[in-house]
C-alpha positions as CSV (number, residue, x, y, z in Angstrom):
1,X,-8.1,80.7,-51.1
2,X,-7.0,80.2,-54.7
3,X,-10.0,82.9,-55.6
4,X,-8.0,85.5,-52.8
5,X,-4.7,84.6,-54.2
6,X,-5.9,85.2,-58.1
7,X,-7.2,89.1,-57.0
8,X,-4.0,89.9,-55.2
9,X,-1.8,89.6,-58.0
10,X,-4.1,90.7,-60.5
11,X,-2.2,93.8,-62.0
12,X,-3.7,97.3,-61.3
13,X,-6.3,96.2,-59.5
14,X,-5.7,98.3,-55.8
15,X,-6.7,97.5,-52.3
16,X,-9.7,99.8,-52.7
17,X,-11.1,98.0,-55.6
18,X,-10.6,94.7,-54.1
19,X,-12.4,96.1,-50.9
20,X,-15.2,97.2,-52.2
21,X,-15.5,94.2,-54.6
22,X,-15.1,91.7,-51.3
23,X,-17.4,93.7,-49.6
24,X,-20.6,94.5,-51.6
25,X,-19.8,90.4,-52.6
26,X,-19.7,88.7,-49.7
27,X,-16.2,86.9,-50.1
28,X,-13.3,86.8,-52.4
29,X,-14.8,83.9,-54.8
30,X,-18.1,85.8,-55.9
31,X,-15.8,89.5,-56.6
32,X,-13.7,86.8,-58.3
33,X,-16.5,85.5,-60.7
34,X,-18.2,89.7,-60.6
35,X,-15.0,91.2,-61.8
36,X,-14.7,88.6,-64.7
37,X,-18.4,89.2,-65.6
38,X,-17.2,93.1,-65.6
39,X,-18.9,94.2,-62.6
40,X,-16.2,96.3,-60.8
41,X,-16.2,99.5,-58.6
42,X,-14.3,100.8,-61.5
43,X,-13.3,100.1,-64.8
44,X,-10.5,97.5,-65.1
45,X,-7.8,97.9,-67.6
46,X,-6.6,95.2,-70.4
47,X,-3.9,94.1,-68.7
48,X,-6.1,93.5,-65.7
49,X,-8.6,91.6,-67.3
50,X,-6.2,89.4,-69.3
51,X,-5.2,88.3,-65.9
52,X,-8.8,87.7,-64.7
53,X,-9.4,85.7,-67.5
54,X,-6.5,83.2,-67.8
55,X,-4.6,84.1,-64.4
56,X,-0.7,82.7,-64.1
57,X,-1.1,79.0,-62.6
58,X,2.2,78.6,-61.3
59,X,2.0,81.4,-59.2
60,X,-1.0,80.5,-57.5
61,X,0.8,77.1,-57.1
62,X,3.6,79.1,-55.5
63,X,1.6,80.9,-53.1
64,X,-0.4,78.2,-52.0
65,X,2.5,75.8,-51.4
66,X,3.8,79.1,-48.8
67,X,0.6,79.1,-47.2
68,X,0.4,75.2,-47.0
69,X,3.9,75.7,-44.5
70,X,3.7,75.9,-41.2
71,X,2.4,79.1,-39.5
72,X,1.7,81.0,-42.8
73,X,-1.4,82.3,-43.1
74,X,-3.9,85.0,-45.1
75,X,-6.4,87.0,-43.8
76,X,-8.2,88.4,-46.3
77,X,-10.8,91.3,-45.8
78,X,-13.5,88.7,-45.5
79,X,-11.7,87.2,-42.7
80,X,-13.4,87.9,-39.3
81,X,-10.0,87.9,-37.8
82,X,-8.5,90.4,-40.3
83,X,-7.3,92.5,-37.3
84,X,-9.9,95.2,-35.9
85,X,-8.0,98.3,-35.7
86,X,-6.2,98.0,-39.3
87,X,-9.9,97.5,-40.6
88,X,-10.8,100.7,-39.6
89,X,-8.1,102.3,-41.6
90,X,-8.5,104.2,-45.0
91,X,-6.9,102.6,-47.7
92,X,-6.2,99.8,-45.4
93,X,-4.6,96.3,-47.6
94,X,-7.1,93.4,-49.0
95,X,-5.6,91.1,-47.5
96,X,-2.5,90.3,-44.9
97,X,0.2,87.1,-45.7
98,X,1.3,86.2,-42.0
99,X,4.6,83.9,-41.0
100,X,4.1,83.7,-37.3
101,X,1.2,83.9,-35.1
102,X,-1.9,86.0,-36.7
103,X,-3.5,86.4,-33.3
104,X,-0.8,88.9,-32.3
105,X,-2.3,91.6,-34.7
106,X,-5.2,91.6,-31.8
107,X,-2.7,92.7,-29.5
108,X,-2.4,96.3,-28.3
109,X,0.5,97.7,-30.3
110,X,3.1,100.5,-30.3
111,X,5.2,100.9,-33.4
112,X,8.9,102.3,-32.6
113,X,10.2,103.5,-35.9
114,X,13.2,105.7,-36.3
115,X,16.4,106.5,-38.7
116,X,18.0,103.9,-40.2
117,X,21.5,105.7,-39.6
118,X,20.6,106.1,-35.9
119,X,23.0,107.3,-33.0
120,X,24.1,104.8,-30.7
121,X,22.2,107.5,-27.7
122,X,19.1,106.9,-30.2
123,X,19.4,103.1,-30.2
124,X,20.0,103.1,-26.4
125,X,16.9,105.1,-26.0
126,X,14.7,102.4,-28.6
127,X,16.0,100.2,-26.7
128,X,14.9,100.6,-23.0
129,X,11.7,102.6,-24.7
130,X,10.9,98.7,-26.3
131,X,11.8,97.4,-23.5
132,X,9.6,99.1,-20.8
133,X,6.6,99.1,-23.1
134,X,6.9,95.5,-23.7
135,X,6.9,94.8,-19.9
136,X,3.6,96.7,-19.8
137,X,2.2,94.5,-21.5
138,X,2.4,96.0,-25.2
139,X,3.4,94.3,-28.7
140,X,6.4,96.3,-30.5
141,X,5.6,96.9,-33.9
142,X,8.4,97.8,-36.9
143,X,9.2,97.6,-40.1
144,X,12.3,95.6,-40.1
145,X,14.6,97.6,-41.4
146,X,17.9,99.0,-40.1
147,X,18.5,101.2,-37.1
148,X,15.6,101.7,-34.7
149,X,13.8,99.4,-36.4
150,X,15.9,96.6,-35.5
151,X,17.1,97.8,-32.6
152,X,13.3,98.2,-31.5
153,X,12.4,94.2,-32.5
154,X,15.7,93.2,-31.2
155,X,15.0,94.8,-27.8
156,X,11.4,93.0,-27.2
157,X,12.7,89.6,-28.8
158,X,15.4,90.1,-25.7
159,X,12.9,91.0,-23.3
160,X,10.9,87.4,-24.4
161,X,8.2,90.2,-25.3
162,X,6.2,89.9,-28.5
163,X,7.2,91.5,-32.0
164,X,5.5,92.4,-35.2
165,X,7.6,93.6,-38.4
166,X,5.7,94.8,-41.5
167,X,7.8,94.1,-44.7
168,X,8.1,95.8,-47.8
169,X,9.0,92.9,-49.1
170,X,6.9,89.4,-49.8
171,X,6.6,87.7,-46.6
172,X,9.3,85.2,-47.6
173,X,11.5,87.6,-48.1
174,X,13.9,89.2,-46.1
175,X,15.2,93.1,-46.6
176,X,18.0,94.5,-45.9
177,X,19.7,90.7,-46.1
178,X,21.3,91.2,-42.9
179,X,18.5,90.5,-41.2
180,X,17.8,87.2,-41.7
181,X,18.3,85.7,-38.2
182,X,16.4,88.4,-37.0
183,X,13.3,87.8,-39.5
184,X,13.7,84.0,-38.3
185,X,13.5,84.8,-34.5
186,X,10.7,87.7,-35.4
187,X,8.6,84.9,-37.1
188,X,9.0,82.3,-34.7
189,X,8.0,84.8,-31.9
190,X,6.0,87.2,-32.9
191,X,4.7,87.8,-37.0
192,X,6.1,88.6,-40.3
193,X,2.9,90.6,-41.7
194,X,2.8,92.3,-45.4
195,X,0.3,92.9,-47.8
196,X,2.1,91.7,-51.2
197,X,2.3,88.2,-52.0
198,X,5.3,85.4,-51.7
199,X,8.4,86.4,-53.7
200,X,7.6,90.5,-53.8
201,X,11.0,91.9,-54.4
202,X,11.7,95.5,-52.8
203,X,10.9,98.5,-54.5
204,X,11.2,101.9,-53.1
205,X,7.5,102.7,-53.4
206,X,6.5,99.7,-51.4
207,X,7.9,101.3,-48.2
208,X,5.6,104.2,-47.6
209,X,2.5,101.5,-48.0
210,X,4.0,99.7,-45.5
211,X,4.3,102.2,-43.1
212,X,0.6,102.9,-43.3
213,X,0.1,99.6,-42.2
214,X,2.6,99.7,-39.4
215,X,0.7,103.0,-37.7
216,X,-2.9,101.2,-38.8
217,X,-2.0,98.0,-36.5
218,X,-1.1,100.3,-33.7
219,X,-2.9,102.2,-30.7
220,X,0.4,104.7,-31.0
221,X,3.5,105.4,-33.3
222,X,6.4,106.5,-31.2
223,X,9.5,108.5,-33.2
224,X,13.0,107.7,-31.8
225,X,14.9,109.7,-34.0
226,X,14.1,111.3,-37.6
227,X,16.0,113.3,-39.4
228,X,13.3,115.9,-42.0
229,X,13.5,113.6,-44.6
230,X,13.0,110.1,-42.5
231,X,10.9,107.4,-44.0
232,X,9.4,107.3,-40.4
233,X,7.8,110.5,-40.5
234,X,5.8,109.2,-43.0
235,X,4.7,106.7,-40.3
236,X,3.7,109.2,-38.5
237,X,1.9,111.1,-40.6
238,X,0.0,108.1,-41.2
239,X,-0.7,107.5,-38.0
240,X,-1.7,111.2,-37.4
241,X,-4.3,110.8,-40.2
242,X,-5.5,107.4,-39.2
243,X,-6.4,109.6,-36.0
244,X,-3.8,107.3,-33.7
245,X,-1.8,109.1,-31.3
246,X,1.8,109.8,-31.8
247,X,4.4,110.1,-29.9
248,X,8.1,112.0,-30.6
249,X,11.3,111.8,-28.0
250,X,12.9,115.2,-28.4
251,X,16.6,115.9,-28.6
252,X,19.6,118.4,-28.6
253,X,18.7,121.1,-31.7
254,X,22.4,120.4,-32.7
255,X,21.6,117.0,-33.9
256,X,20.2,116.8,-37.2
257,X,18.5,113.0,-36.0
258,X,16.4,115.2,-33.9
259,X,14.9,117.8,-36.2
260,X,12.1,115.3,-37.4
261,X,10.6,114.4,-33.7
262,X,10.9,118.4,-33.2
263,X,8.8,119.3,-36.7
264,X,6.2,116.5,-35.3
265,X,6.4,117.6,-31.7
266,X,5.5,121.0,-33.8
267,X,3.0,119.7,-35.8
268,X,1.2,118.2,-32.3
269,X,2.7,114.7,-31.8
270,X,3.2,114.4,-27.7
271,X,6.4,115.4,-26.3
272,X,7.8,112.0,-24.2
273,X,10.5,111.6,-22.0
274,X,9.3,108.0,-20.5
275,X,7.5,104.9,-21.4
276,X,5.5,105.9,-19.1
277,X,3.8,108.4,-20.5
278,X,2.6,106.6,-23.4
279,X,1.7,103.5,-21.3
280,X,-1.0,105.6,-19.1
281,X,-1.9,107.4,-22.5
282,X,-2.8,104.4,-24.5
283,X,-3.9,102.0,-21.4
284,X,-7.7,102.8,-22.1
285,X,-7.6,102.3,-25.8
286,X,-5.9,98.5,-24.7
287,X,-8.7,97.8,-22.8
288,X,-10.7,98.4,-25.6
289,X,-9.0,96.7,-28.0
290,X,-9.5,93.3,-25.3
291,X,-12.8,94.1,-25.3
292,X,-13.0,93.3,-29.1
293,X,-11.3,90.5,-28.7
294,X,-13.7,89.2,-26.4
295,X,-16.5,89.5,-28.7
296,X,-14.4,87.9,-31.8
297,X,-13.8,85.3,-29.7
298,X,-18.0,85.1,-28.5
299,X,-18.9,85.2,-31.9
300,X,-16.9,83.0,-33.3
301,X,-18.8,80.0,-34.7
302,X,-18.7,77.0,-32.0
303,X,-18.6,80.0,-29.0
304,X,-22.5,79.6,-28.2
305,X,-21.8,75.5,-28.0
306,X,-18.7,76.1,-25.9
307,X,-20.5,78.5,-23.5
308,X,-23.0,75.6,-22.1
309,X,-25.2,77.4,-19.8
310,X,-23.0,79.2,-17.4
311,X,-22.7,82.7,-19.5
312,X,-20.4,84.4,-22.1
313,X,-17.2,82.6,-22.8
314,X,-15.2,85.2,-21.1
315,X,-16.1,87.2,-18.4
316,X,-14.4,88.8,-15.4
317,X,-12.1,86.6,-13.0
318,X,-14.9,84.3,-11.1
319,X,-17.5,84.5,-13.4
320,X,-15.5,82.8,-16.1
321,X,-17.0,79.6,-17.9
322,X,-15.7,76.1,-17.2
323,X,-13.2,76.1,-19.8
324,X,-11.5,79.1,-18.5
325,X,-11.7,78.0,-15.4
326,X,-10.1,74.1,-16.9
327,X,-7.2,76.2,-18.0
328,X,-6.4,78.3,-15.6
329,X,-6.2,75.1,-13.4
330,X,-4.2,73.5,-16.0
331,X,-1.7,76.4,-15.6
332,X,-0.6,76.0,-12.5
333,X,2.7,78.0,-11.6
334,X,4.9,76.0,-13.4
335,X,5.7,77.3,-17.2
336,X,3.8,75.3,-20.3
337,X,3.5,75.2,-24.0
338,X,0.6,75.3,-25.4
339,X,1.3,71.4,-26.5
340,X,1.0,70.7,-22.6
341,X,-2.0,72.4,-22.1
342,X,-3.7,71.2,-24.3
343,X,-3.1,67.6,-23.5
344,X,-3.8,68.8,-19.9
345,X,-7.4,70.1,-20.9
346,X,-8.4,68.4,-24.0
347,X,-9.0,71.6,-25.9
348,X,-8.2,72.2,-29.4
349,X,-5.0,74.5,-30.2
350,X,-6.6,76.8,-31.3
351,X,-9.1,77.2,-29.2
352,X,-6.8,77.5,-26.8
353,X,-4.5,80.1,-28.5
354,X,-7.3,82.5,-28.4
355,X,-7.6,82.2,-24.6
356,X,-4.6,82.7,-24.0
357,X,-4.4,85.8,-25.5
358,X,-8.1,87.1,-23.9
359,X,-6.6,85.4,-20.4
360,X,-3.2,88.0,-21.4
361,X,-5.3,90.9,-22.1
362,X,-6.8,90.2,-18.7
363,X,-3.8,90.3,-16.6
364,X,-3.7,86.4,-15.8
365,X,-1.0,85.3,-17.8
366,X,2.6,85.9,-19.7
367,X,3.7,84.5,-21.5
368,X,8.0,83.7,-21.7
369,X,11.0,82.4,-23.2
370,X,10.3,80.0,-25.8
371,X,6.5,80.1,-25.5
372,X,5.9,79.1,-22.4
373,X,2.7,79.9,-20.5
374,X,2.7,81.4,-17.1
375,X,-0.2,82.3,-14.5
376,X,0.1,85.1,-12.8
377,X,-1.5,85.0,-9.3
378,X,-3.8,87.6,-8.6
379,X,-3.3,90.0,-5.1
C-alpha cells in the first residue's frame, strides 16, 4: 500500500505512466523500486525524481491513517477488483480511493449529469428519470455537484437505491460545502470514488478528469439538461469516445438549458422521452457486466476451495452451490443485514458481500432501507 500511495502523489508522474509502469511490473512495489532505478515509460523530470527518492513521510502517514478508517479503500490498477468496465477506458486513473462500498463499481451504472443552474421542470425530470432507473435495478452515478447532480443522487438515496458520486475533490473532501449531509448519506449508501489522494483541494482542471471517470464507470450517460457550455457535455463526450451509449432528454428550443441535449441529440446521442428506453437499451450490456462479476468472483483465490464438488460458485437458480443455496435459506422473507446473515450462515463478510451482489444481479434479491437484505420470490 505505502509503495501505491508514494506513486500517486509523485508529481508529474500521470495515470498513463503509472499504468504502464504497474503493468509491465507486476504491482505497484516493483514500478516503485523500477522508476527509482530510472526505468520508466518515459523520462521523469527533477521534481519527480526528488520525490522518488526521498518521498514526503507525513503524507503517506496521512493517507494511510484514511485508509486504516472504516470503509475506505484503494484499488489500485493491480487490483483484480479495480472495476471492469473503467479498466477498459483510455486514460482510465491508477488507482481509485473509495469511502463506501467498492463492490458497487461492479454494478450496472447510468450516470445522470446535468446543469448545475437547472430548472425546477429539469430537476423534476432527474428526479423521476433516477428514480425509475434505480427501480430497474441500475446504480445512479454523478458527480456531486449542484443541480442534476444532486438532485440525481438525492433521488436514488430516496428511492433506498444505490448511488455513486465521483469527486473532484480528495475523497475526504466535500465540494461545493453544501453538500455535506449528502456526501455522508452517499458514502454510507453507496461510494465516494476519486482518483486523487486524501486532502485534494478543488481545482477547476480536476473536473473534466472526473467526468471521464463518471461516463467510464457507466453502461450509459444520460443528459438532463445542458446548456452549450455545460461541464456535462464533456461527460458526454467522454462517454461517446469511451464508445458508451448516451442518452439526451430534449426540450423546448426557447430554453437555453436545452440547447446542449439538442447539439448531442445532433451529434447522435439517442433522443429519450422515458426510462424506459434506456432500460431496454442497456439491459443486455447489465447482463454482461453480471457475467464478469461472476467470473471475478470464480476466480477469486479461495473460489475453487469454496466450490467443493458440486460446480462453479454461481450458476443459474437450482444449480447453485451449497453456499448459495445456505444463504438464500438464511434469507428468508424477512429483511437482514449482512451482520445477521452472516451469523446465520457462518460465512465471512465479505464473502458474503459479493453474493449478494451476484444473487442482485440475478434477480433474487434487494436490497432496502438501511441495508437490509431481501429475497425476492421467484414466479
Amino acid at each position: 500500500m505505502d509503495a501505491w500511495l508514494t506513486l500517486l502523489r509523485t508529481p508529474t508522474i500521470g495515470p498513463a505512466t503509472l499504468r504502464t509502469a504497474v503493468a509491465r511490473h507486476g504491482s505497484a512495489a516493483a514500478a516503485l523500486e523500477a522508476l527509482r532505478r530510472g526505468d520508466s515509460p518515459r523520462e521523469l523530470d527533477a521534481e519527480a525524481r526528488r520525490w522518488l527518492d526521498a518521498p514526503d513521510p507525513a503524507r503517506v502517514e496521512a493517507d494511510l491513517e484514511w485508509l486504516d478508517q472504516a470503509n475506505h479503500h484503494l484499488l489500485g490498477w493491480d487490483d483484480p477488483d479495480y472495476p471492469s468496465l473503467l479498466r477498459e477506458v483510455p486514460g482510465a486513473p491508477a488507482a481509485l480511493f473509495v469511502d463506501g462500498d467498492p463492490t458497487l463499481l461492479w454494478m450496472p451504472q447510468v450516470a445522470i449529469v446535468g446543469s448545475r443552474s437547472a430548472s425546477e421542470h429539469g430537476l423534476a425530470l432527474c428526479r423521476r428519470f433516477a428514480r425509475a432507473l434505480a427501480a430497474a435495478g441500475f446504480t445512479i452515478t454523478s458527480g456531486m455537484a449542484d443541480g442534476i447532480d444532486g438532485a440525481a443522487h438525492l433521488a436514488a438515496l430516496e428511492a433506498d437505491a444505490r448511488t455513486i458520486a465521483v469527486l473532484g475533490t480528495g475523497a475526504d473532501l466535500v465540494y461545493p460545502r453544501k453538500h455535506r449531509a449528502l456526501a455522508a448519506r452517499i458514502a454510507a449508501n453507496g461510494a465516494l470514488v476519486s482518483e486523487f489522494p486524501p486532502g485534494t483541494a478543488a481545482k477547476p482542471e480536476h473536473f473534466p478528469r472526473r467526468n471521464r471517470i463518471i461516463s467510464g464507470l457507466a453502461l450509459g450517460t444520460l443528459v438532463v439538461e445542458a446548456g452549450l457550455r455545460s461541464g456535462s457535455l464533456i461527460t458526454a463526450r467522454c462517454a461517446s469516445e469511451q464508445g458508451r451509449d448516451v442518452f439526451a432528454i430534449p426540450g423546448s428550443i426557447n430554453n437555453p438549458l436545452a440547447r446542449g441535449c439538442h447539439q448531442l441529440i445532433r451529434d447522435g446521442a439517442r433522443l429519450t422521452e422515458s426510462a424506459e428506453e434506456i432500460i431496454v437499451e442497456l439491459s443486455a450490456l447489465a447482463a454482461g457486466l453480471g457475467d464478469r462479476l461472476r467470473e471475478r468472483i470464480e476466480s477469486a483465490p479461495g473460489a475453487a476451495d469454496a466450490k467443493g464438488d458440486s460446480g462453479p460458485a454461481v450458476a443459474a437458480a437450482g444449480a447453485r452451490d451449497p453456499d448459495y443455496l445456505r444463504l438464500l435459506q438464511a434469507l428468508g422473507h424477512d429483511e437482514s443485514t449482512l451482520d445477521e446473515l452472516a451469523e446465520r450462515t457462518g460465512l465471512a463478510v465479505s464473502a458474503l458481500s459479493s453474493m449478494l451482489l451476484v444473487l442482485e444481479l440475478e434477480g433474487d434479491v434487494s436490497l432496502g432501507r438501511g441495508g437490509k437484505y431481501t429475497r425476492i420470490p421467484r414466479a
